[in-house]
Backbone as numpy.savetxt, mean C-alpha at the origin, in Angstrom:
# Nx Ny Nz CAx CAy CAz Cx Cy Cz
-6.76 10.45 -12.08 -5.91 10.24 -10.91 -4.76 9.31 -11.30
-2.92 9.68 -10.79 -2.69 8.77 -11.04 -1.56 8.61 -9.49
-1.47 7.10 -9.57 -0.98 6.86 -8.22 0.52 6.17 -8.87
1.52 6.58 -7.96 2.86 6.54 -8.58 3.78 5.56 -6.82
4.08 4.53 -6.85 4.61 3.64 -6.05 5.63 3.49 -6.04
6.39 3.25 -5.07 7.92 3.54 -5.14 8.51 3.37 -3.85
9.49 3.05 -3.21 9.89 2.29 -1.69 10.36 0.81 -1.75
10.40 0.08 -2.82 10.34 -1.40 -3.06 11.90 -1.98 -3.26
12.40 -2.95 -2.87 13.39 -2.86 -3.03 13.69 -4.71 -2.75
15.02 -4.91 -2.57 15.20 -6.36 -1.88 15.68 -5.62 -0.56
15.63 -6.75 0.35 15.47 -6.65 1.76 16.04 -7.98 2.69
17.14 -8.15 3.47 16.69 -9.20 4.58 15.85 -9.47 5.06
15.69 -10.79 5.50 14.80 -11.12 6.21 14.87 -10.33 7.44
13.86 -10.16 8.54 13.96 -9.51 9.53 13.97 -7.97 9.31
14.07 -7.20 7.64 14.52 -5.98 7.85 13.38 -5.22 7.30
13.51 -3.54 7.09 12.23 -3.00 7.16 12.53 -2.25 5.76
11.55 -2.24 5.16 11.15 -1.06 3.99 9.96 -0.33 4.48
9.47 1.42 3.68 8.58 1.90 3.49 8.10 2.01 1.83
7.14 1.83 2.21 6.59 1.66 0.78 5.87 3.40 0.62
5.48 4.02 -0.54 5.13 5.25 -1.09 4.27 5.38 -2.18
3.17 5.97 -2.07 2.26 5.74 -2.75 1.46 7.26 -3.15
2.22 7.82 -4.17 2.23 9.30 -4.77 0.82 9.24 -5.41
0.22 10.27 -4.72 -1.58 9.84 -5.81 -1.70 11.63 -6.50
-1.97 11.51 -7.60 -1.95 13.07 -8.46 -3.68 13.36 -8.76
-3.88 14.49 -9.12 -4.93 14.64 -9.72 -6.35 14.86 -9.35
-7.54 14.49 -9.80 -8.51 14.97 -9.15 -8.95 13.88 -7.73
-8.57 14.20 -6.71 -8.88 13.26 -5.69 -9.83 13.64 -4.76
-10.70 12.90 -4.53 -12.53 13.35 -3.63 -11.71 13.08 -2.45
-12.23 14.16 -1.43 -12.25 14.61 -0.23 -12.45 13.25 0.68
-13.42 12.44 0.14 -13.88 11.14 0.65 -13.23 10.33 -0.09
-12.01 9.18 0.19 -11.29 8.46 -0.56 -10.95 7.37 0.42
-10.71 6.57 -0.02 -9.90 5.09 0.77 -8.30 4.38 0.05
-7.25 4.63 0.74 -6.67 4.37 -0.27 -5.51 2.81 0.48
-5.54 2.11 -0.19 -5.05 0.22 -0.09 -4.17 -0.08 -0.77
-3.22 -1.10 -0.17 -2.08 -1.29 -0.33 -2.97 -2.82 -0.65
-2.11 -3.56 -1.70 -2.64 -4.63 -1.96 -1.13 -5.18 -2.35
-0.97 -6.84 -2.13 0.22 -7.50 -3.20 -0.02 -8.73 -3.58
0.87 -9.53 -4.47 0.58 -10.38 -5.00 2.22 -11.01 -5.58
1.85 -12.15 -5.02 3.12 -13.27 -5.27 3.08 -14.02 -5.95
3.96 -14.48 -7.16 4.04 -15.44 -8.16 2.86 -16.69 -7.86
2.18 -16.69 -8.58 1.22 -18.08 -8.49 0.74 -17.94 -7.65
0.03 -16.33 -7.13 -0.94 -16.14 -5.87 -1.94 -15.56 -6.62
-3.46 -15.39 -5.19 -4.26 -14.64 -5.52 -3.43 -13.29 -4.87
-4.01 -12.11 -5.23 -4.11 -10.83 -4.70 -4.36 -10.46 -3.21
-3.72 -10.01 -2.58 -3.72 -10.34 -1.20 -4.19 -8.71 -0.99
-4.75 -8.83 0.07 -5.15 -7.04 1.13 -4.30 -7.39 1.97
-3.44 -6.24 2.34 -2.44 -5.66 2.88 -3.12 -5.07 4.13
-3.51 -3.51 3.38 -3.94 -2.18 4.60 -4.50 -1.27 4.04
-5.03 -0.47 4.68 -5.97 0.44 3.84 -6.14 1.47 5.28
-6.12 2.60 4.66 -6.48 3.79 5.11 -7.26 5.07 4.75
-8.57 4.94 5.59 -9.21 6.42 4.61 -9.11 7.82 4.87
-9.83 8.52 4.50 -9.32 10.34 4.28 -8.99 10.64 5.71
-9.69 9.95 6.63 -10.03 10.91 7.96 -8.64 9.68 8.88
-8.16 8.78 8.60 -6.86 8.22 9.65 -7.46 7.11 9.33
-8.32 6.19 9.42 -8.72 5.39 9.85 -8.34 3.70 9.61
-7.75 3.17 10.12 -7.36 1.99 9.18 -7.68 0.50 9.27
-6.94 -0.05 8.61 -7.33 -1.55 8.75 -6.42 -2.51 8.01
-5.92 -3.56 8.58 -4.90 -4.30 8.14 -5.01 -5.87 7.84
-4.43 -6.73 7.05 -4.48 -7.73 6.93 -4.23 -8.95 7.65
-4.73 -9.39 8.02 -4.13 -10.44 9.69 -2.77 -11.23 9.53
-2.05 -11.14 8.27 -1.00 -11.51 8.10 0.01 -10.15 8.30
-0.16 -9.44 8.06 0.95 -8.49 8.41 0.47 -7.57 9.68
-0.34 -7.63 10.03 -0.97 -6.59 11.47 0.56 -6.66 12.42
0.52 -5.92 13.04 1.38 -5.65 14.03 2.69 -6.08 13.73
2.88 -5.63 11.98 4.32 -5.79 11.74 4.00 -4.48 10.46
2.71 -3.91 10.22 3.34 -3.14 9.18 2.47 -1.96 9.59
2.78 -0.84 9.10 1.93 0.48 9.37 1.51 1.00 8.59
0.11 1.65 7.93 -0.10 2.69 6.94 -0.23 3.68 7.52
0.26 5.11 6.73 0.00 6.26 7.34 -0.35 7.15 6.28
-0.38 8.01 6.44 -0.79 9.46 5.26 -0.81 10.83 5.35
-0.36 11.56 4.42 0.07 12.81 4.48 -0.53 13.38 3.96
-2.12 14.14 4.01 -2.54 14.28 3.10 -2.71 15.47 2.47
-0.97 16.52 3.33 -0.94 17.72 2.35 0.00 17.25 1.31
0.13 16.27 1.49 1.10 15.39 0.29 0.54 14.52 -0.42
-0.22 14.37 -0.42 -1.23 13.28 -1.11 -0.66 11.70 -0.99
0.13 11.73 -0.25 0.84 10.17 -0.37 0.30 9.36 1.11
0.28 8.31 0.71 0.45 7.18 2.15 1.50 6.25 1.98
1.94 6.08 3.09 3.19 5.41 3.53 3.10 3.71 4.10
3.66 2.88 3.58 3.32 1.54 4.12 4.78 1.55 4.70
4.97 1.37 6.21 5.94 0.91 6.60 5.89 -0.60 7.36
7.07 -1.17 6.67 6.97 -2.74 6.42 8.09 -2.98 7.88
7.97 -3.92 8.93 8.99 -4.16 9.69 9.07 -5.44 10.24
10.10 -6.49 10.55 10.07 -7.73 10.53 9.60 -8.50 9.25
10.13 -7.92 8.37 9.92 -8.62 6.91 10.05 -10.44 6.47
9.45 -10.97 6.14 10.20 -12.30 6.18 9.81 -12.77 4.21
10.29 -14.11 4.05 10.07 -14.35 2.73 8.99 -14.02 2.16
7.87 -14.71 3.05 6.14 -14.43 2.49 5.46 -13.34 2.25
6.65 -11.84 2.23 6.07 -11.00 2.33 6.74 -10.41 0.74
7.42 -11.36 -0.12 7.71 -11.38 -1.32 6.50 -11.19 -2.20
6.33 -9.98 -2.89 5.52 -9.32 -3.45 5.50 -8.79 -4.24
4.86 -8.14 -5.42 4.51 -6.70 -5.84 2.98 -5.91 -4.75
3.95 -5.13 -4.67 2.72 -4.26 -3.84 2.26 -3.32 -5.02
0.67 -3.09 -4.57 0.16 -2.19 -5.36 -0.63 -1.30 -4.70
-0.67 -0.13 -5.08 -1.86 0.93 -3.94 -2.87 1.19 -5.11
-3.86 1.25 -4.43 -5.33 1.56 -4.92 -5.84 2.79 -4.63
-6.36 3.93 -4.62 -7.22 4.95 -4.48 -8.43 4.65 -4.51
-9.40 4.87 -3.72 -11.25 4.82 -4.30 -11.28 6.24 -3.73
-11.92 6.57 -4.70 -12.54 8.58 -4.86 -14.00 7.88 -4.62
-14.78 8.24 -3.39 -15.89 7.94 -2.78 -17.22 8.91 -3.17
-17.80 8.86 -3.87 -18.81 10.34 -4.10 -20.42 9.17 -4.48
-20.87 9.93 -5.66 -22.35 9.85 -5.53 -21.91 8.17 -6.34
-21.13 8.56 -7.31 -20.37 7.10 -7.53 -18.95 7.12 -7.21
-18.35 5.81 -6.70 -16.93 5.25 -6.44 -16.20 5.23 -7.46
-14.94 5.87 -8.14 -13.98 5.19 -8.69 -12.70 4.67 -8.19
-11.66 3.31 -9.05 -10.78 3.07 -8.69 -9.84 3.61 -9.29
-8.77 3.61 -8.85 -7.79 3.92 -9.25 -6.54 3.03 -9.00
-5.60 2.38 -9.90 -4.24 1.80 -9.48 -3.01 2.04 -9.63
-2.31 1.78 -8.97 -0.70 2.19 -9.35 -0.33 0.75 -10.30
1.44 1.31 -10.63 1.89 -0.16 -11.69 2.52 -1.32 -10.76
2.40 -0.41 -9.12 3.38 -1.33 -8.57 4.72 -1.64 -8.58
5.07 -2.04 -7.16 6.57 -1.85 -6.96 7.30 -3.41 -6.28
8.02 -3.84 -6.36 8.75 -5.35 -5.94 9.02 -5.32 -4.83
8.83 -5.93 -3.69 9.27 -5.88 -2.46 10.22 -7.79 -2.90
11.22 -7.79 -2.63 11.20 -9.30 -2.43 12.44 -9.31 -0.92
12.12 -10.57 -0.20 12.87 -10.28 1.04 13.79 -11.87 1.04
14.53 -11.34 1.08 15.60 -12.91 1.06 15.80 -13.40 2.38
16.07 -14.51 2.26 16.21 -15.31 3.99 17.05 -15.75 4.18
């Protein structure tokens, strides 16, 4: 599997990006797939996550400012970012888990969000 990220950009404060998260290859029917980022001299932060069937879940720092969605005759999910502010200066990364008798992960290389103020 490989997951290909892309949407990242610089940004005002206050302004919105979508983030894109291209997943190829052999992907299980049962999957979860997470947006994760990480800021200079941070731990790894959870973002959002969405699995095969809609279902989601978000990070209490960005809830009700960002959206995941998914296309999954496209294999991609969509992070749309809105009311952006500095702290949301990042590399984002999306994850895949292919869910079966065993779990694998999967990661992208990641993409730069940084938001100026």
């Amino acid at each position: 599997v490989q997951l290909m990220e892309s949407g990242g950009g610089l940004v005002q404060a206050g302004g919105s990006l979508r983030l894109s998260c291209a997943a190829s290859g052999n992907i299980f029917s049962i999957n979860v797939v997470t947006w994760y980022r990480q800021a200079p001299g941070k731990q790894r932060e959870f973002v959002a996550a969405i699995t095969d069937g809609g279902s989601t879940n978000y990070g209490y720092s960005v809830r009700g400012r960002f959206t995941i969605s998914r296309d999954n005759a496209k294999n991609t999910v969509y992070l749309q970012m809105n009311s952006l502010n500095s702290e949301d200066t990042a590399v984002y990364y999306c994850s895949l888990r292919n869910i079966g008798v065993k779990s694998y992960d999967y990661w992208g290389q990641g993409t730069q969000v940084t938001v100026s103020s």
